[in-house]
PQR file of N, CA, C, O and H, with PARSE charges and radii, in Angstrom:
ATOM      1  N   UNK A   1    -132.646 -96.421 173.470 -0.4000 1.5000
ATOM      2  CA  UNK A   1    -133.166 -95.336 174.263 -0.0000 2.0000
ATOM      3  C   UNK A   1    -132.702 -94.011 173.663  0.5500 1.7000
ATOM      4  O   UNK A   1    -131.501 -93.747 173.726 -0.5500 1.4000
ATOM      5  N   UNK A   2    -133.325 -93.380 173.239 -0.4000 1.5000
ATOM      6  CA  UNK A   2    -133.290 -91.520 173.000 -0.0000 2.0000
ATOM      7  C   UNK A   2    -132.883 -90.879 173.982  0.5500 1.7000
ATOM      8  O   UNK A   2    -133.409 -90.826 175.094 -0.5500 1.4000
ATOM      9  H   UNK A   2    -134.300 -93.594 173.188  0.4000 1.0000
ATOM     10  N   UNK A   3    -131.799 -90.292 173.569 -0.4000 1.5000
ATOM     11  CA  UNK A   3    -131.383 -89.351 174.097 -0.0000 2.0000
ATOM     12  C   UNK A   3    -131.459 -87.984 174.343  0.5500 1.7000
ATOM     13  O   UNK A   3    -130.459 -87.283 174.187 -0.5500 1.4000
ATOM     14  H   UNK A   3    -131.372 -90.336 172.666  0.4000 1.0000
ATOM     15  N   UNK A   4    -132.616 -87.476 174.741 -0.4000 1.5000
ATOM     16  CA  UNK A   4    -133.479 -86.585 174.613 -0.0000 2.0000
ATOM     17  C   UNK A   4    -132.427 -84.691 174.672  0.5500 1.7000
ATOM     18  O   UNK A   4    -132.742 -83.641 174.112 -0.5500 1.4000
ATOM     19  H   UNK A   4    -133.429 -88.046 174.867  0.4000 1.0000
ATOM     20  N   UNK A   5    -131.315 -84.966 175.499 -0.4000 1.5000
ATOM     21  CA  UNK A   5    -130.981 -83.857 174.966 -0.0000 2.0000
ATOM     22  C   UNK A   5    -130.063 -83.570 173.660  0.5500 1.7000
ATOM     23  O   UNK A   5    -129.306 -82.635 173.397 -0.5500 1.4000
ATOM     24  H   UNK A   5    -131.059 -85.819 175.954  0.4000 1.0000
ATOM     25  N   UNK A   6    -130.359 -84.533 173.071 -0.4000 1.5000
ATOM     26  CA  UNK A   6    -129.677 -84.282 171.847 -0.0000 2.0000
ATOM     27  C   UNK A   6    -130.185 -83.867 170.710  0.5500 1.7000
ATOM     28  O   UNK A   6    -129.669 -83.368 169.710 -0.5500 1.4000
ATOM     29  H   UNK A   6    -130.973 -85.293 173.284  0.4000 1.0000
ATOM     30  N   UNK A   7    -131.800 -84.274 171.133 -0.4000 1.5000
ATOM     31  CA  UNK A   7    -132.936 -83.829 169.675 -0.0000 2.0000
ATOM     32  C   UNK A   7    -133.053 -82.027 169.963  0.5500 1.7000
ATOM     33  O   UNK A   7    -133.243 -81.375 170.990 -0.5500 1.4000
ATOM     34  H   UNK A   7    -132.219 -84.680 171.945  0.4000 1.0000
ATOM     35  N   UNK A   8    -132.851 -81.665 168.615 -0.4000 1.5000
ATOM     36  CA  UNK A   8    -132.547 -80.451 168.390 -0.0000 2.0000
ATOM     37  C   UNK A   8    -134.251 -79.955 167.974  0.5500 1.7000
ATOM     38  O   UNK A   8    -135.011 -80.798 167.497 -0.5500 1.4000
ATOM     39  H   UNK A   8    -132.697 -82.194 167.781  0.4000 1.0000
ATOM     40  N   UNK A   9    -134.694 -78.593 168.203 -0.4000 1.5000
ATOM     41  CA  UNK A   9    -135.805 -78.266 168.222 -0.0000 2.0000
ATOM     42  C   UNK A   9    -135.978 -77.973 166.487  0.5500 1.7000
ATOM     43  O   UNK A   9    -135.037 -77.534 165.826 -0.5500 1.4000
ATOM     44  H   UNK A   9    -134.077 -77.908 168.590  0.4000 1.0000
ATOM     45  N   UNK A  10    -137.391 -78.306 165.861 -0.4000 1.5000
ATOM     46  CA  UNK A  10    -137.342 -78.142 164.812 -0.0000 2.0000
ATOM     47  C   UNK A  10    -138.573 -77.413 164.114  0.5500 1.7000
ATOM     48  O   UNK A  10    -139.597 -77.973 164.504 -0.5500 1.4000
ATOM     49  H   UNK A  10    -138.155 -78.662 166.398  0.4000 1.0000
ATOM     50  N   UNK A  11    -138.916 -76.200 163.080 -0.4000 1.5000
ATOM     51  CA  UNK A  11    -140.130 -75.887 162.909 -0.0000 2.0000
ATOM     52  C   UNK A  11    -140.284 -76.567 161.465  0.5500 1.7000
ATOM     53  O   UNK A  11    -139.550 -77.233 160.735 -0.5500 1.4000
ATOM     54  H   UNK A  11    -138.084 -75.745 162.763  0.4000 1.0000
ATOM     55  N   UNK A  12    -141.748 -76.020 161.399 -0.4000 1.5000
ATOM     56  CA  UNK A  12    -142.296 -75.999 159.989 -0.0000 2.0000
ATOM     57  C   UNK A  12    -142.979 -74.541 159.127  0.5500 1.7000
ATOM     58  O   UNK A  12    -142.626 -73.369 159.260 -0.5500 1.4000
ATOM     59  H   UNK A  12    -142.345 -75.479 161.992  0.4000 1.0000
ATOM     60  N   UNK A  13    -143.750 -74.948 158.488 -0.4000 1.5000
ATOM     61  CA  UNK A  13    -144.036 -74.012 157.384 -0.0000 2.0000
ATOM     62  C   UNK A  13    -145.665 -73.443 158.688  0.5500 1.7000
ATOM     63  O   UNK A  13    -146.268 -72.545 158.100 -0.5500 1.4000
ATOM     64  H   UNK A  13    -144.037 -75.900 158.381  0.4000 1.0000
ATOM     65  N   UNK A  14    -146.143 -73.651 159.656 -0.4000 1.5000
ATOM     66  CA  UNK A  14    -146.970 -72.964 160.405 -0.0000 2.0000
ATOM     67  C   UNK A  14    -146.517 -72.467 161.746  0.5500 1.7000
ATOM     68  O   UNK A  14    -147.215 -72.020 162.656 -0.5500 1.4000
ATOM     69  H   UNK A  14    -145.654 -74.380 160.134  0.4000 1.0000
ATOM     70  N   UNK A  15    -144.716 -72.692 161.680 -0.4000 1.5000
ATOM     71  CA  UNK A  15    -144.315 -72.218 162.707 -0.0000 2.0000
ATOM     72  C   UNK A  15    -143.378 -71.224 162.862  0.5500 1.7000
ATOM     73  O   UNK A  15    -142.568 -70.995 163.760 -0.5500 1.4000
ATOM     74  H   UNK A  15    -144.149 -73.055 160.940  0.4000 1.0000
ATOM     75  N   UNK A  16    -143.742 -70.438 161.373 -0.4000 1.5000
ATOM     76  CA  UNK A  16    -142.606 -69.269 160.710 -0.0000 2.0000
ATOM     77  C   UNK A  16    -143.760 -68.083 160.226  0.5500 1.7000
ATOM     78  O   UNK A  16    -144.753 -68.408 159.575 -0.5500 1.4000
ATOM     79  H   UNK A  16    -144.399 -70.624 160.643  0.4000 1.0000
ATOM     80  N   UNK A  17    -143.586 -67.187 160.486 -0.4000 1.5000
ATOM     81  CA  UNK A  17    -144.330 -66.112 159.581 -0.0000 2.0000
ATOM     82  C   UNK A  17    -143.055 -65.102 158.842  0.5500 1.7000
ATOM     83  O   UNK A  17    -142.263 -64.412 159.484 -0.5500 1.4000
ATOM     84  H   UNK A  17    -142.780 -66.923 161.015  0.4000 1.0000
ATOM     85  N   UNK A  18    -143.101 -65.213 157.541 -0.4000 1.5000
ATOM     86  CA  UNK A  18    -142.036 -64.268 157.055 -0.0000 2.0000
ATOM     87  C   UNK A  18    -142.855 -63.141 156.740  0.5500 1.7000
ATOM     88  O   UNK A  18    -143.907 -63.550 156.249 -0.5500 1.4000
ATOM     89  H   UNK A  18    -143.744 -65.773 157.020  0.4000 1.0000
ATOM     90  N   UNK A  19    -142.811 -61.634 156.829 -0.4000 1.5000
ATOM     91  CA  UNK A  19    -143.310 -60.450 156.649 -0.0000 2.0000
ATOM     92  C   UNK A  19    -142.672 -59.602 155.841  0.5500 1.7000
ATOM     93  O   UNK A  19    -141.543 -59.403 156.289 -0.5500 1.4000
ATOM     94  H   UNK A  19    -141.957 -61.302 157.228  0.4000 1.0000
ATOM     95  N   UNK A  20    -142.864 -59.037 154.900 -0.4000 1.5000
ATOM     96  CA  UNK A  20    -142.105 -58.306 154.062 -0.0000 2.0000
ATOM     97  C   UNK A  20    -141.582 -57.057 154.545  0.5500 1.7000
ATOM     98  O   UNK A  20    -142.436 -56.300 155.006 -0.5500 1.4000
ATOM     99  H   UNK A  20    -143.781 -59.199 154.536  0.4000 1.0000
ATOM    100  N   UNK A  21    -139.927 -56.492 154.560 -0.4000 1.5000
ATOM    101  CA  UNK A  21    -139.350 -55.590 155.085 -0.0000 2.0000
ATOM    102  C   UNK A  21    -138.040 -55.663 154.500  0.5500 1.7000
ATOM    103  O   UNK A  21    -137.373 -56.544 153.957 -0.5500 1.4000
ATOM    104  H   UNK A  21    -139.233 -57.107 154.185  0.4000 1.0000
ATOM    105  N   UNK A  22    -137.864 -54.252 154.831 -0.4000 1.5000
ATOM    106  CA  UNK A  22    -136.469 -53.647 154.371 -0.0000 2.0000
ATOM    107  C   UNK A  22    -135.274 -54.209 155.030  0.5500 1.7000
ATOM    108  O   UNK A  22    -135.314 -54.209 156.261 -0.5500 1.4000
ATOM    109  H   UNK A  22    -138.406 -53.536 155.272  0.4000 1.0000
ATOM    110  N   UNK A  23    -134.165 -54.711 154.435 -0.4000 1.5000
ATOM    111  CA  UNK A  23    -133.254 -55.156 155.117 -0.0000 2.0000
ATOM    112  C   UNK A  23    -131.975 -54.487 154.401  0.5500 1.7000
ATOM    113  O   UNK A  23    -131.919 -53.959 153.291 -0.5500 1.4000
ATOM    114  H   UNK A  23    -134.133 -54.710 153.436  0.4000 1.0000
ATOM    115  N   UNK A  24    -130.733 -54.706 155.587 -0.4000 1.5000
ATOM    116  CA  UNK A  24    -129.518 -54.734 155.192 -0.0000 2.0000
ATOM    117  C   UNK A  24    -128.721 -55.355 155.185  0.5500 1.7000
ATOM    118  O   UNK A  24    -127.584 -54.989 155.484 -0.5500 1.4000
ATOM    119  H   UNK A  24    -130.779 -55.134 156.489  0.4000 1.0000
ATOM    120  N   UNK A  25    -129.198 -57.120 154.662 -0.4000 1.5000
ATOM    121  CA  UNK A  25    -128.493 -58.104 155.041 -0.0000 2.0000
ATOM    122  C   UNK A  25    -128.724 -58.511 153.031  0.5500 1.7000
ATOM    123  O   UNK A  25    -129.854 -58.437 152.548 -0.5500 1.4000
ATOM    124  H   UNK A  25    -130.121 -57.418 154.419  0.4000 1.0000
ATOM    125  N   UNK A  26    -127.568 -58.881 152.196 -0.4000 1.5000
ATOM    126  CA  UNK A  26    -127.538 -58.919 150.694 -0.0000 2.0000
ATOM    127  C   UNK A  26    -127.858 -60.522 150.767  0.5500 1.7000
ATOM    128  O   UNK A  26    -127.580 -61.324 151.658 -0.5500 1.4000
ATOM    129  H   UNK A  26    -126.650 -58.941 152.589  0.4000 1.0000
ATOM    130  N   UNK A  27    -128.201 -60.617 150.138 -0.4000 1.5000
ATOM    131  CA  UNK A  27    -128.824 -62.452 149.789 -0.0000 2.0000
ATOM    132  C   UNK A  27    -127.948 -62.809 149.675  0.5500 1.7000
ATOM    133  O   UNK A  27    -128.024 -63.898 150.244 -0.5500 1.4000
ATOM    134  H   UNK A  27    -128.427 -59.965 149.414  0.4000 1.0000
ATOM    135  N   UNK A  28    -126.191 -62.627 148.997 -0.4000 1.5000
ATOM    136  CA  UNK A  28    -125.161 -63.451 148.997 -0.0000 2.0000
ATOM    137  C   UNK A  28    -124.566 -63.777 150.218  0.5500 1.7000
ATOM    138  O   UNK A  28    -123.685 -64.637 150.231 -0.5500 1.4000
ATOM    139  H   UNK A  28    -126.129 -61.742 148.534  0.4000 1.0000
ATOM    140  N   UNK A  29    -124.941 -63.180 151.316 -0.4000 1.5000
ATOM    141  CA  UNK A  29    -124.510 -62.802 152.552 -0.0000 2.0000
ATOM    142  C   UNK A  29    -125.193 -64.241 153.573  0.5500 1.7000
ATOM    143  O   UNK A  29    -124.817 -64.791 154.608 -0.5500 1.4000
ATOM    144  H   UNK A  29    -125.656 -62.482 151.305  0.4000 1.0000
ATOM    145  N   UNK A  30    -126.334 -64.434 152.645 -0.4000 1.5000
ATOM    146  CA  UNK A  30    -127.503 -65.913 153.791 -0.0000 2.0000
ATOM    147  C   UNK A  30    -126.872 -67.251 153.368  0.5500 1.7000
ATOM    148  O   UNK A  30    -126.455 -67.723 152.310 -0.5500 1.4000
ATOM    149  H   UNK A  30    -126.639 -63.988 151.804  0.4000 1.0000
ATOM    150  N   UNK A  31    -126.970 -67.623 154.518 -0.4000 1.5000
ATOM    151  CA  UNK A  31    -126.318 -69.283 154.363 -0.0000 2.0000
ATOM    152  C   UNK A  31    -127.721 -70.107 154.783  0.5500 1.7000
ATOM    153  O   UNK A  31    -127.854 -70.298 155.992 -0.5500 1.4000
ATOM    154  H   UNK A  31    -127.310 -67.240 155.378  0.4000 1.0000
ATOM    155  N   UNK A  32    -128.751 -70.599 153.924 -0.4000 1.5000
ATOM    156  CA  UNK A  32    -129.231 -71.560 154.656 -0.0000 2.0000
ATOM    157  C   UNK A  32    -129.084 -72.568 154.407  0.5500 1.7000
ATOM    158  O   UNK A  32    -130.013 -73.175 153.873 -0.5500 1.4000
ATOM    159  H   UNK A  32    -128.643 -70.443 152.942  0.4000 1.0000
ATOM    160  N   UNK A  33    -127.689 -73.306 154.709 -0.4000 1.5000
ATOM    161  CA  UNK A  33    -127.454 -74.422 154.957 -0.0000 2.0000
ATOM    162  C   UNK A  33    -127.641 -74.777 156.296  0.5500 1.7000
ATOM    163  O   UNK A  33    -127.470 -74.051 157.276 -0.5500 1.4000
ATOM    164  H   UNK A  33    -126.935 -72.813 155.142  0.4000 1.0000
ATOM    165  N   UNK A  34    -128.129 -76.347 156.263 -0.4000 1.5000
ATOM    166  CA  UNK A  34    -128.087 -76.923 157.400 -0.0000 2.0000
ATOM    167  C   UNK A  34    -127.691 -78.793 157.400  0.5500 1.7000
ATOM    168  O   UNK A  34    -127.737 -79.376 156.317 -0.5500 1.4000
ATOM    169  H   UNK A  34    -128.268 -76.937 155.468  0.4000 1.0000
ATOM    170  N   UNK A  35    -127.384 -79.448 158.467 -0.4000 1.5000
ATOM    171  CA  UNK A  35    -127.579 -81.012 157.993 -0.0000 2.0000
ATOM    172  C   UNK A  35    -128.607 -81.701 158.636  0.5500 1.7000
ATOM    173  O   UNK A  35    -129.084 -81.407 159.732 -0.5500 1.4000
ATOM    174  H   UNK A  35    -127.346 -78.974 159.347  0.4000 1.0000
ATOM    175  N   UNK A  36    -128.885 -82.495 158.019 -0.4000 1.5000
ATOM    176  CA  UNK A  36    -130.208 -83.357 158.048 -0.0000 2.0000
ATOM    177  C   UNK A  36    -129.488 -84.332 158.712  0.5500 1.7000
ATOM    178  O   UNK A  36    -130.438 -84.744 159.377 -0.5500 1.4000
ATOM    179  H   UNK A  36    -128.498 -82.734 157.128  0.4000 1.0000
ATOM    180  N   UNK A  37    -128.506 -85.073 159.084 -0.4000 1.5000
ATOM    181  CA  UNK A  37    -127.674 -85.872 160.043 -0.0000 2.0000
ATOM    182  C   UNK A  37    -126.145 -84.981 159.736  0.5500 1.7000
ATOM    183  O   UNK A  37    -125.926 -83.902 159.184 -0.5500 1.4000
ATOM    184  H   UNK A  37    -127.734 -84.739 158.544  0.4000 1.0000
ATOM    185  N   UNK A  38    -125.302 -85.948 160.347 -0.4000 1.5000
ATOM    186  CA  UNK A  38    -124.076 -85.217 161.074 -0.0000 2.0000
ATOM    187  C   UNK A  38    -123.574 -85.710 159.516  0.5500 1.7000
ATOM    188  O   UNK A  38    -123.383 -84.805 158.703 -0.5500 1.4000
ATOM    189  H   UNK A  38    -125.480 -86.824 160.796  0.4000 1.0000
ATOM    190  N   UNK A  39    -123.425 -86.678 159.218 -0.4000 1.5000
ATOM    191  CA  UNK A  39    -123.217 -86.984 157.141 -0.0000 2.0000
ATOM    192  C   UNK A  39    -123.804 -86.201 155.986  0.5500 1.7000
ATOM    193  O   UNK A  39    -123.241 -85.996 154.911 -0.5500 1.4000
ATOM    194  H   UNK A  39    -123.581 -87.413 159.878  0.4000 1.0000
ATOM    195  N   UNK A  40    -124.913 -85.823 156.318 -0.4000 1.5000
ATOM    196  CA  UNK A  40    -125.433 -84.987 155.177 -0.0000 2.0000
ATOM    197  C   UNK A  40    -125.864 -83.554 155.197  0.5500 1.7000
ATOM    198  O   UNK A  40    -126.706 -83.025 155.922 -0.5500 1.4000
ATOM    199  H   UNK A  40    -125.370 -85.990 157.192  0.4000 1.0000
ATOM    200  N   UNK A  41    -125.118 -83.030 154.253 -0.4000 1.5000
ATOM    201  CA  UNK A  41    -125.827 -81.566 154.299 -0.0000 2.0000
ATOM    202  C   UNK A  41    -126.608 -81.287 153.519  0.5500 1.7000
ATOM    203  O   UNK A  41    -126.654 -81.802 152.402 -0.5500 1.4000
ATOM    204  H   UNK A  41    -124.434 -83.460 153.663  0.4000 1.0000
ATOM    205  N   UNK A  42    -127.427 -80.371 153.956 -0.4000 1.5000
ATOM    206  CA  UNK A  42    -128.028 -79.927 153.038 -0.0000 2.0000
ATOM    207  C   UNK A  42    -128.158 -78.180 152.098  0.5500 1.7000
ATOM    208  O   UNK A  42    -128.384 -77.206 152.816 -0.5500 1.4000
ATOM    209  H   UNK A  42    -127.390 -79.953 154.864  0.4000 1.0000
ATOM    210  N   UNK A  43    -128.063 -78.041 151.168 -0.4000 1.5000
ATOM    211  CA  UNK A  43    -127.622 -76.351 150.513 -0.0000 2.0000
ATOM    212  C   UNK A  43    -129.148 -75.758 151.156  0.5500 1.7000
ATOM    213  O   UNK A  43    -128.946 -74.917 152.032 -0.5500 1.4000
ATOM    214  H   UNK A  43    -127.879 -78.832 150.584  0.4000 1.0000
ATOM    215  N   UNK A  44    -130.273 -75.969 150.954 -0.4000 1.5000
ATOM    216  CA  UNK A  44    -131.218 -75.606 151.254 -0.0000 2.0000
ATOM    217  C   UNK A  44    -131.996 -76.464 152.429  0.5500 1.7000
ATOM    218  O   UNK A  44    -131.860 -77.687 152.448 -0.5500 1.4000
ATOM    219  H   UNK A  44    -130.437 -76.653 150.243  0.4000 1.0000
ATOM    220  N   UNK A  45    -132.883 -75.737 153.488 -0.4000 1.5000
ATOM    221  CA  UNK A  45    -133.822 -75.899 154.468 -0.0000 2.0000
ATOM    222  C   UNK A  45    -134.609 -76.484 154.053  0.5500 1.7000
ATOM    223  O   UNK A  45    -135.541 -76.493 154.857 -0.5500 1.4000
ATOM    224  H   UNK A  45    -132.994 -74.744 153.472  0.4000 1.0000
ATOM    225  N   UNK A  46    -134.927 -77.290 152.804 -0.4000 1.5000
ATOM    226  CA  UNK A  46    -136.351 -77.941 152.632 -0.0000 2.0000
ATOM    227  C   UNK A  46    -136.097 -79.430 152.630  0.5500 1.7000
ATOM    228  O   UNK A  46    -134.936 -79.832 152.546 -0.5500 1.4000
ATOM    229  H   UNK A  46    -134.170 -77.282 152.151  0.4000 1.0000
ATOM    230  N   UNK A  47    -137.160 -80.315 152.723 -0.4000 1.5000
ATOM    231  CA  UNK A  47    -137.523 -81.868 152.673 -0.0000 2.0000
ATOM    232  C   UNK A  47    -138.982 -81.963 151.707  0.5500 1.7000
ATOM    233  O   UNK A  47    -139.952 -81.206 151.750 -0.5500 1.4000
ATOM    234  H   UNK A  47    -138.103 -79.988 152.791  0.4000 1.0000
ATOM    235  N   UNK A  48    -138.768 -83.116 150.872 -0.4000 1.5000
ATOM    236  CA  UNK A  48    -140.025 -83.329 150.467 -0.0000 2.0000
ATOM    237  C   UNK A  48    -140.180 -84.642 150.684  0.5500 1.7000
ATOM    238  O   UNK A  48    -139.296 -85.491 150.576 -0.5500 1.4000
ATOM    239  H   UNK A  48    -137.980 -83.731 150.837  0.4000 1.0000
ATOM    240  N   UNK A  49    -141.645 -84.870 151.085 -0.4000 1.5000
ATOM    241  CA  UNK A  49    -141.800 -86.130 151.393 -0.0000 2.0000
ATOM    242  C   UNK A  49    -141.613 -87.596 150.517  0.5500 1.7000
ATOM    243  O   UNK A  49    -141.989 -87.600 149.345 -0.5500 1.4000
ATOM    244  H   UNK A  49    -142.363 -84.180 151.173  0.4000 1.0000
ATOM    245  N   UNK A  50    -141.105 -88.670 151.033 -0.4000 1.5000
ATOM    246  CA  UNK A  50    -140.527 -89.391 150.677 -0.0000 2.0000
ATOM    247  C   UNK A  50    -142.003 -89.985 149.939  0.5500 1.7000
ATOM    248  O   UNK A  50    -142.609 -90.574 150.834 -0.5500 1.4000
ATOM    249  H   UNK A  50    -140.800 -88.667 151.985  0.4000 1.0000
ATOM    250  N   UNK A  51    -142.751 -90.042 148.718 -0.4000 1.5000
ATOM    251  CA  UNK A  51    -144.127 -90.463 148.364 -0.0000 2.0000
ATOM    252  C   UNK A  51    -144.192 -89.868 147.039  0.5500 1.7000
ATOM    253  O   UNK A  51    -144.162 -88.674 146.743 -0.5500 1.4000
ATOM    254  H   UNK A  51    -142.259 -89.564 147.991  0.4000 1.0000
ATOM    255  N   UNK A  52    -144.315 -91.196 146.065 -0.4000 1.5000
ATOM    256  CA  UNK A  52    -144.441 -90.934 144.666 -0.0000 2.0000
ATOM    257  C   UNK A  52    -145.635 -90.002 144.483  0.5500 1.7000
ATOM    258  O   UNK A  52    -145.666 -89.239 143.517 -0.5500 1.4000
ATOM    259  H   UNK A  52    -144.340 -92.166 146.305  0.4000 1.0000
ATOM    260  N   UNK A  53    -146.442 -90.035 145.222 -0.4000 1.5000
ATOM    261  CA  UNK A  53    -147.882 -89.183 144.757 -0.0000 2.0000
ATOM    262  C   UNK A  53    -147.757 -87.848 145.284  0.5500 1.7000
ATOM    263  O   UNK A  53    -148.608 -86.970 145.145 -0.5500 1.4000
ATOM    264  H   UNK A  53    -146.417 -90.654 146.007  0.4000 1.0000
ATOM    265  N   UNK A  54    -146.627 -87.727 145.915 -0.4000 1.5000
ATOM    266  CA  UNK A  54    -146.234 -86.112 146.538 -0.0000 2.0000
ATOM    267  C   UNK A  54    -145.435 -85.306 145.943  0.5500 1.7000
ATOM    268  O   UNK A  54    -145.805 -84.175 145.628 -0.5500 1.4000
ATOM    269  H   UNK A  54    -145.935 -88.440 146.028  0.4000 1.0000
ATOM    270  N   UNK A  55    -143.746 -85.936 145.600 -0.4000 1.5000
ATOM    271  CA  UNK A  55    -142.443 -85.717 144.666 -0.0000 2.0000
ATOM    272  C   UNK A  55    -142.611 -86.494 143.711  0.5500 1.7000
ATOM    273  O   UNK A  55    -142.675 -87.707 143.909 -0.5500 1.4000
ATOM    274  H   UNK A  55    -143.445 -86.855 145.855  0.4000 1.0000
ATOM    275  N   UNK A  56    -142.731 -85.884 142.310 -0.4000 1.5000
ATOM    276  CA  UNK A  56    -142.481 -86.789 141.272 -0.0000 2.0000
ATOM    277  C   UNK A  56    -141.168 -86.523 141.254  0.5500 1.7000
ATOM    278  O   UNK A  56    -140.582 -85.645 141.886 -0.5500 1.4000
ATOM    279  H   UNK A  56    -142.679 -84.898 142.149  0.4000 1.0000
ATOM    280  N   UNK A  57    -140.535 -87.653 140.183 -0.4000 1.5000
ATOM    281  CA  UNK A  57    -138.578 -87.548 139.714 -0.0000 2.0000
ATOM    282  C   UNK A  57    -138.414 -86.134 139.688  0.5500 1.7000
ATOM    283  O   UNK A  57    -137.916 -85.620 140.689 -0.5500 1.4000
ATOM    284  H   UNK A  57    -141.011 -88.366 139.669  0.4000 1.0000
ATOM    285  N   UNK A  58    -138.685 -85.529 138.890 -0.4000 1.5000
ATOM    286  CA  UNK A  58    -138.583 -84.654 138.270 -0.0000 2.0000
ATOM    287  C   UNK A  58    -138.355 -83.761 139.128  0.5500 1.7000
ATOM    288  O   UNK A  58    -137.363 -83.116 138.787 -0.5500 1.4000
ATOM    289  H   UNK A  58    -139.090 -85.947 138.076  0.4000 1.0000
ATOM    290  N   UNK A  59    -139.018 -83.226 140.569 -0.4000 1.5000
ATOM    291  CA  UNK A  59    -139.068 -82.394 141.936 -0.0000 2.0000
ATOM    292  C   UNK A  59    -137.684 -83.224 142.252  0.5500 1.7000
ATOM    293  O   UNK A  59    -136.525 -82.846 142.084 -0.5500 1.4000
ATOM    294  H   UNK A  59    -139.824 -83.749 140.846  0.4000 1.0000
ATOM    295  N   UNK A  60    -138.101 -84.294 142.691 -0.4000 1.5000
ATOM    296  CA  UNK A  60    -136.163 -85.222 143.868 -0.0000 2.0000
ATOM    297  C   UNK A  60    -135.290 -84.711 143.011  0.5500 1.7000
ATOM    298  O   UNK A  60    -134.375 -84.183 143.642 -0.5500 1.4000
ATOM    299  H   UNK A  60    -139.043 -84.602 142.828  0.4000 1.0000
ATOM    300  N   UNK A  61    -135.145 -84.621 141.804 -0.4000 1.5000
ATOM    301  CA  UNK A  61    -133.980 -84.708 140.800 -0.0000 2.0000
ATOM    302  C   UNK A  61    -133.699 -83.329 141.195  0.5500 1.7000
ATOM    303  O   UNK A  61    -132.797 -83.096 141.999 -0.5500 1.4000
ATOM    304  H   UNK A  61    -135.889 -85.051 141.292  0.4000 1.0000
ATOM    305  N   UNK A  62    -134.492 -82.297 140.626 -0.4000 1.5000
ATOM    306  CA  UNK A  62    -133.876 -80.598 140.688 -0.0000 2.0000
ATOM    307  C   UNK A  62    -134.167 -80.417 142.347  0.5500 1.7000
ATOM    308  O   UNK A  62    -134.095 -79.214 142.596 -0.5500 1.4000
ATOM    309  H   UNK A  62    -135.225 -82.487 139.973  0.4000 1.0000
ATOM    310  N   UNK A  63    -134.425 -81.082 143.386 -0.4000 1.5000
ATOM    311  CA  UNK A  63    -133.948 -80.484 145.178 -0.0000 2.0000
ATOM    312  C   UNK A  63    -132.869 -81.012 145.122  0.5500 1.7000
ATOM    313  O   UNK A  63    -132.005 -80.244 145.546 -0.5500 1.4000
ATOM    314  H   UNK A  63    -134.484 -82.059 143.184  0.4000 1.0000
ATOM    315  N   UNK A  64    -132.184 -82.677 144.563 -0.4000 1.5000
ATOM    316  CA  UNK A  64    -131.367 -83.212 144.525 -0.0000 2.0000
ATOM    317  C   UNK A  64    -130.110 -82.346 144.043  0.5500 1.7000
ATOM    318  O   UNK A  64    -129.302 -82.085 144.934 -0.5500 1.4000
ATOM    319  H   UNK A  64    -132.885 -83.301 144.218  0.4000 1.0000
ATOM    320  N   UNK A  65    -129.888 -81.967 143.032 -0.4000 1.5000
ATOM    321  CA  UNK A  65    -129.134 -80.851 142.260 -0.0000 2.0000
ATOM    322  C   UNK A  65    -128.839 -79.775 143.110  0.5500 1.7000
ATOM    323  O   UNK A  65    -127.645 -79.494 143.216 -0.5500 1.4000
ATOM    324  H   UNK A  65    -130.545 -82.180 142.308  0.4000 1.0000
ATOM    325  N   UNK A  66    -129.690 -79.079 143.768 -0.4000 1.5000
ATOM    326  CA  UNK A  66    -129.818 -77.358 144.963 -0.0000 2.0000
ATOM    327  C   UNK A  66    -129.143 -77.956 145.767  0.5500 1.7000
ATOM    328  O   UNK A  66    -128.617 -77.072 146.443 -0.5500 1.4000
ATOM    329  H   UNK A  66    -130.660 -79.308 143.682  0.4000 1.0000
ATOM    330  N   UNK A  67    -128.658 -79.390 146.306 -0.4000 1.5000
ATOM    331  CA  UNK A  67    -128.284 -80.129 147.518 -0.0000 2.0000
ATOM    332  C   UNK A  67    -128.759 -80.119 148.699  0.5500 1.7000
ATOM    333  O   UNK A  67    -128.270 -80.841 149.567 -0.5500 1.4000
ATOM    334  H   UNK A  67    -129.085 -80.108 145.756  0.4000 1.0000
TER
END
């Protein structure tokens, strides 16, 4: 049984609009880390789908590397 308050809310790529603007926040300054379970982190916000005809090696290998 799921434990429903534990699933954490999650978007995608049609549920973000980034807009170009001036900031005062320095890129060394952004952390987007996050974990994909309570064991794994991840250095970057992205997933690619688990499907040879989607990620070739070559994509898993260098997201693999960014962590």
């Amino acid at each position: 049984m799921l434990d429903r308050d534990k699933i954490r809310e999650g978007l995608t790529f049609d549920d973000v609009l980034l807009l170009p603007a001036h900031s005062t926040v320095l890129p060394k300054e952004v952390d987007l880390s996050t974990h994909l379970t309570a064991a794994v982190k991840l250095n970057t916000p992205l997933l690619s789908a688990a499907m040879d005809t989607v990620t070739e090696s070559r994509t898993a290998i260098c997201m693999a590397r960014e962590g």
